[in-house]
RODO-2510 file (C-alpha; in nm, 4 decimals, decimal comma):
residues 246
     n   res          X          Y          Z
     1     x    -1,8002    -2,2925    -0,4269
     2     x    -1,8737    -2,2964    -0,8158
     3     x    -1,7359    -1,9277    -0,9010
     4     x    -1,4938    -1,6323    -0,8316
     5     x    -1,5594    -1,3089    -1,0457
     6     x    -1,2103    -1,1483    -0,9507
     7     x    -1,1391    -0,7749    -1,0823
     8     x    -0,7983    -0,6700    -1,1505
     9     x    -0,9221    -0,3265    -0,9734
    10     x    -1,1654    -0,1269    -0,8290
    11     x    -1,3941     0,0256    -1,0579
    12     x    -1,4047    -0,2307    -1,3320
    13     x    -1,7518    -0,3764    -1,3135
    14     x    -1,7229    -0,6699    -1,1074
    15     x    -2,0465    -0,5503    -0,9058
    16     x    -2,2326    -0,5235    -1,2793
    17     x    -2,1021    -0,8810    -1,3453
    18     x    -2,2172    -0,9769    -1,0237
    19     x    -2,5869    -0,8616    -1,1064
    20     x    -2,5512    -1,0088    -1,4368
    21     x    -2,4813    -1,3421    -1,2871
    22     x    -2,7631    -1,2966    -1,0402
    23     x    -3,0355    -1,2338    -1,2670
    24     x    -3,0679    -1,5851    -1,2768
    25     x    -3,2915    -1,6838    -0,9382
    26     x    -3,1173    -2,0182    -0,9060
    27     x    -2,7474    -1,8186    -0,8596
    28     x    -2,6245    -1,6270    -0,5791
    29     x    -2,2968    -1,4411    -0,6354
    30     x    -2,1830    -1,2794    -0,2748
    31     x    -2,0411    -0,9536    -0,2098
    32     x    -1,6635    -0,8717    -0,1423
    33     x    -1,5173    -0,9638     0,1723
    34     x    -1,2301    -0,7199     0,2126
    35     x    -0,9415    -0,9449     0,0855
    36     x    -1,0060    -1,2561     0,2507
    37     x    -0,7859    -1,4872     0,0575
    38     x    -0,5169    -1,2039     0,0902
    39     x    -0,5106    -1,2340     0,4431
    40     x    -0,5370    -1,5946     0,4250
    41     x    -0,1840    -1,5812     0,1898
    42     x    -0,0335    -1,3784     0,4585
    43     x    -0,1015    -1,6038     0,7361
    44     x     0,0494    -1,8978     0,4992
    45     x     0,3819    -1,6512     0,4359
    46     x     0,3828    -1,6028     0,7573
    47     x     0,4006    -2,0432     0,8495
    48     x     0,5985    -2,0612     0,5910
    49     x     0,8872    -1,8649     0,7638
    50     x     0,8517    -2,0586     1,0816
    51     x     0,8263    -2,3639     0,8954
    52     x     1,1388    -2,3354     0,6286
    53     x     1,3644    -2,0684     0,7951
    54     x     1,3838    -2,1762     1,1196
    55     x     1,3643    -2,5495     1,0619
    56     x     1,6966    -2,6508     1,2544
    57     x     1,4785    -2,6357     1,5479
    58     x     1,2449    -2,8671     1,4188
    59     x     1,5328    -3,0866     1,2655
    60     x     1,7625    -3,0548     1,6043
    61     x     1,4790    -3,1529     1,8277
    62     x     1,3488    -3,4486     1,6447
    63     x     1,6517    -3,5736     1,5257
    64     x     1,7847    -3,6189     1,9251
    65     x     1,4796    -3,8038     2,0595
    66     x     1,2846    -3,4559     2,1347
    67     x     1,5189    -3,3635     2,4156
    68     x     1,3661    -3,0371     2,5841
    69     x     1,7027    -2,9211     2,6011
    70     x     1,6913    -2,7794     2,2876
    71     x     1,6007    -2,4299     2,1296
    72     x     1,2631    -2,5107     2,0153
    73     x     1,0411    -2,1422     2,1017
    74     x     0,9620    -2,1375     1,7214
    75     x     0,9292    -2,5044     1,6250
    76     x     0,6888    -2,5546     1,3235
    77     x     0,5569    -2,8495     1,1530
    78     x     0,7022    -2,9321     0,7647
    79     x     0,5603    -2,7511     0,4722
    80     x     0,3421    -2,9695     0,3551
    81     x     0,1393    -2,9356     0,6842
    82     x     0,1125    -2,5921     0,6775
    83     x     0,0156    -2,5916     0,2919
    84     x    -0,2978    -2,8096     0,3905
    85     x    -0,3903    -2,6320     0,6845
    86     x    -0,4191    -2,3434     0,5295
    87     x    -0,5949    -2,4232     0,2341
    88     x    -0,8406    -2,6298     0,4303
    89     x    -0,9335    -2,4055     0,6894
    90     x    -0,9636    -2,1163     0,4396
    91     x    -1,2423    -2,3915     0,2361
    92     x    -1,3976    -2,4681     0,5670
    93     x    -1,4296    -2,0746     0,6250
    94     x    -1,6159    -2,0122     0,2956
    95     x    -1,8194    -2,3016     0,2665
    96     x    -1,9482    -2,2324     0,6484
    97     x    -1,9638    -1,7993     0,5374
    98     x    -2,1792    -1,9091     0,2474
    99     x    -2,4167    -2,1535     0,4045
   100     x    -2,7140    -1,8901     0,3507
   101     x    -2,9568    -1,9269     0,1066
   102     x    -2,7394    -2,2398    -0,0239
   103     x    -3,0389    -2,5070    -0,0179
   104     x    -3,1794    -2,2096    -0,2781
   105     x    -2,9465    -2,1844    -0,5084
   106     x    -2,6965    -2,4698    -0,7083
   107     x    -2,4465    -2,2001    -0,8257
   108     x    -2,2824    -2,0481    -0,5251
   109     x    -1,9875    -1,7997    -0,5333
   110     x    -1,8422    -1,4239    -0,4735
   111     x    -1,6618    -1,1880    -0,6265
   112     x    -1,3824    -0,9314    -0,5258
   113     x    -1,1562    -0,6114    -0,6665
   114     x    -0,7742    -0,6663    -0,5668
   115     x    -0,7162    -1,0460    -0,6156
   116     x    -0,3728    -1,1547    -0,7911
   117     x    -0,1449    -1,4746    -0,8258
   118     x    -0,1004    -1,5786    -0,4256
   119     x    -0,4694    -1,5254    -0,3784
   120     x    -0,6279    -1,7036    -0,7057
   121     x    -0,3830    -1,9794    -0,6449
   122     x    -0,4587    -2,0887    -0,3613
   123     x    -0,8136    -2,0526    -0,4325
   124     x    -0,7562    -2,3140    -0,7132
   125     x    -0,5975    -2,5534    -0,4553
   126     x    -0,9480    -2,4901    -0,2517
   127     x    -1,1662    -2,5244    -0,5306
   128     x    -1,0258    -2,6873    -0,8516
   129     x    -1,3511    -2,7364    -1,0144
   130     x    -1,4836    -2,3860    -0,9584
   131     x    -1,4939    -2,1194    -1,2742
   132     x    -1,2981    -1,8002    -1,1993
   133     x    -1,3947    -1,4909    -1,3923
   134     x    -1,0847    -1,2503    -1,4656
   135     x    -1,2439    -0,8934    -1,5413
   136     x    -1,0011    -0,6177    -1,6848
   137     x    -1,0814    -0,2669    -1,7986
   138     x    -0,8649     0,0258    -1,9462
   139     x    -0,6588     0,1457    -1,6609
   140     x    -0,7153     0,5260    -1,7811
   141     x    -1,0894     0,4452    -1,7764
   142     x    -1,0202     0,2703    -1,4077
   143     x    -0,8508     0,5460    -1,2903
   144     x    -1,1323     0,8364    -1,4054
   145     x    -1,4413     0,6029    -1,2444
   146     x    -1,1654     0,5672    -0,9160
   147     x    -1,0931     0,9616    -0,8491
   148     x    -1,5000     0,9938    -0,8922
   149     x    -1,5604     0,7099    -0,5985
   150     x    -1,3204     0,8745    -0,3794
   151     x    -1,0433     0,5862    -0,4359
   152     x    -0,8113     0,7683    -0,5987
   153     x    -0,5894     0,8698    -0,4014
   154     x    -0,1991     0,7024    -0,5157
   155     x    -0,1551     0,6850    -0,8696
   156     x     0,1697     0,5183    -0,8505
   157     x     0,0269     0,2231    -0,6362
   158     x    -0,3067     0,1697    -0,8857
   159     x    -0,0725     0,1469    -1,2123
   160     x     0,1550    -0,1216    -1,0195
   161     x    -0,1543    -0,3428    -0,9058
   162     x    -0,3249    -0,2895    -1,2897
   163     x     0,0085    -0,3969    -1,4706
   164     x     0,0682    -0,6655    -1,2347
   165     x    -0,2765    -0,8075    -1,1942
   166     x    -0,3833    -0,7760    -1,5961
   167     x    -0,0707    -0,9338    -1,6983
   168     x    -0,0866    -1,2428    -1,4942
   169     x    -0,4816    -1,2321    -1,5796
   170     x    -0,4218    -1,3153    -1,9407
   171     x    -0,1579    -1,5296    -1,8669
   172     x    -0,3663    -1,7557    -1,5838
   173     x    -0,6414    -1,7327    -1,8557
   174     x    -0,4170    -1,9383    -2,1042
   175     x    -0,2739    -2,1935    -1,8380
   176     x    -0,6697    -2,2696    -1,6515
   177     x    -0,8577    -2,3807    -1,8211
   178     x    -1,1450    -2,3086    -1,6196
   179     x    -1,0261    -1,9575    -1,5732
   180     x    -1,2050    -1,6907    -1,8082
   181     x    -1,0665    -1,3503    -1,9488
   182     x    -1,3580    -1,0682    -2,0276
   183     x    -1,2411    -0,7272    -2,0920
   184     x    -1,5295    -0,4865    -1,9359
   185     x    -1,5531    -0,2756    -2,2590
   186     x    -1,6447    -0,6053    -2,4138
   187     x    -1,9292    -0,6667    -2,1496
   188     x    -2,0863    -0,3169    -2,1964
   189     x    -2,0164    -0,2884    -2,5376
   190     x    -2,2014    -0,6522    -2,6013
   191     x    -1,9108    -0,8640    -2,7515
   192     x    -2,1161    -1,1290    -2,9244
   193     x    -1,7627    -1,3510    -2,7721
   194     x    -1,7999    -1,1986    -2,3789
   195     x    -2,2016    -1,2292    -2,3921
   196     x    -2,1814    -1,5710    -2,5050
   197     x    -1,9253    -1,6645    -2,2637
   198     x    -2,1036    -1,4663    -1,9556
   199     x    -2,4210    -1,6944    -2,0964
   200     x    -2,2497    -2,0427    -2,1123
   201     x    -2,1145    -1,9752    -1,7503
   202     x    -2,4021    -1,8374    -1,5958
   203     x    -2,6592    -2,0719    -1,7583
   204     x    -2,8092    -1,7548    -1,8468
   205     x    -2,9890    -1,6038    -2,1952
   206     x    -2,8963    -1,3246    -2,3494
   207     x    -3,2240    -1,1029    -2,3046
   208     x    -3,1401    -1,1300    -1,9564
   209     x    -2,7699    -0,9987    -1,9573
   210     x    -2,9770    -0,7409    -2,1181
   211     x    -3,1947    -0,6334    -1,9005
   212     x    -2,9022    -0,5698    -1,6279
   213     x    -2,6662    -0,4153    -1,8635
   214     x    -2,8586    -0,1454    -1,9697
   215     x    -2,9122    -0,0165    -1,6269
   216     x    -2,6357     0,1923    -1,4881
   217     x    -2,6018     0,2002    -1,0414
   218     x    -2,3349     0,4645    -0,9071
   219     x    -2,1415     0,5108    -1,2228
   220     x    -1,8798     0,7597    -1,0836
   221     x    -1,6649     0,8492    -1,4105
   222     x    -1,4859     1,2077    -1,3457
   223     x    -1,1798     1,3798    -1,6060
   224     x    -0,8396     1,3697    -1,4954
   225     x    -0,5326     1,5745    -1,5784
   226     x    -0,3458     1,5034    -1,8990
   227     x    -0,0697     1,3991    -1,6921
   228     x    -0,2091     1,1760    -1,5279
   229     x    -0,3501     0,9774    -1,8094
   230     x     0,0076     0,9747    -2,0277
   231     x     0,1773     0,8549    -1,6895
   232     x    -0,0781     0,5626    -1,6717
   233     x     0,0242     0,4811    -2,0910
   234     x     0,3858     0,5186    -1,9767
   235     x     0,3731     0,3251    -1,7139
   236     x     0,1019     0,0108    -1,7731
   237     x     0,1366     0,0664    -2,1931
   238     x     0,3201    -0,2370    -2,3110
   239     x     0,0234    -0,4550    -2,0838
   240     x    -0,1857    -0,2128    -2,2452
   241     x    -0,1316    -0,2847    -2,5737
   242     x    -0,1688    -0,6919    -2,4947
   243     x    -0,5405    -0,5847    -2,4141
   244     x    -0,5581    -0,3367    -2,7382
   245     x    -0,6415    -0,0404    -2,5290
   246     x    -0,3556     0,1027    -2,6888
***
């Protein structure tokens, strides 16, 4: 796996990034997957409870010379066994999913729209090598192209998952240093910075992020109330302003 392209959101051009990215024959960026990783962190939470919180079975049966006579229904191996399992059979799982077309192609990856800190870390511990693209976009502007597609349905839930995810986006793109902050306005708009960095890690020119920019598929903006967009700046502003959408 050589790249993620995770989106803090819907709607904030991870599929145009994708195209971008594919443009070049000798890449294949994947679709989503429907929150893999996310399920993946929630069967780790979930061994993680059986593992830490109930470990007096563990301890109790081990430390008396595994007598059956004791309480051991929800016995669990240590941590660090359930850390590796999980983390290996998710890289088993993604190197086997994207075994197509991989003789073609020497940059392999995917991209998805809802990825945070559990999820992007424990892709890291899968894949410390691989570039992962962190794409932001003004949550007002998110929220518009969202009611359009039909995903807008819980306003309070999108500004929670935009604050959360765009703050520890620009904070994950200071600590990784193969982790890589583009704003979408800056993609569109042709930041001389984004383009060259989209070019360096796709090994692509810029005439060719051209060509793919420039054409719009199912751009879905729509207005909203006034409300809604001063409860968004109430609500995300001080991440907001970090991004200078403010």
């Amino acid at each position: 796996m050589d790249i993620i392209i995770s989106a803090a959101t819907h709607r904030s051009g991870s599929t145009l990034l994708q195209r971008v990215f594919n443009v070049r024959k000798e890449t294949l960026i994947w679709g989503e997957q429907d929150g893999l990783l996310t399920k993946f962190c929630q069967i780790h939470r979930n061994l993680k409870h059986y593992s830490e919180n109930l470990i007096k079975q563990r301890l109790d049966y081990f430390d008396n010379g595994e007598d059956p006579n004791y309480w051991i229904a929800c016995m669990n191996p240590e941590i660090k066994y359930v850390d590796k399992a999980v983390s290996d059979s998710l890289k088993v799982l993604l190197n086997s999913l994207y075994e197509q077309k991989r003789d073609d192609h020497d940059m392999i990856g995917f991209k998805e729209v809802r990825y945070g800190n559990d999820e992007l870390t424990l892709f890291r511990k899968c894949y410390p090598d691989a570039n992962i693209i962190l794409l932001v976009r003004n949550p007002i502007d998110v929220w518009k192209s969202m009611v359009g597609a039909g995903l807008g349905q819980n306003i309070n839930h999108f500004v929670k998952k935009w604050k959360k995810h765009a703050l520890y986006y620009l904070q994950l793109s200071k600590n990784d240093s193969k982790s890589h902050l583009i704003k979408y306005e800056d993609m569109v708009n042709k930041d001389m910075t984004a383009i060259q960095t989209i070019s360096n890690l796709g090994k692509i020119q810029t005439e060719e992020i051209n060509t793919v920019l420039s054409k719009k598929i199912w751009s879905t903006p729509r207005q909203i109330a006034k409300s809604e967009e001063d409860f968004i700046i109430k609500e995300c502003g001080m991440v907001m302003r970090k991004y200078d959408y403010l």
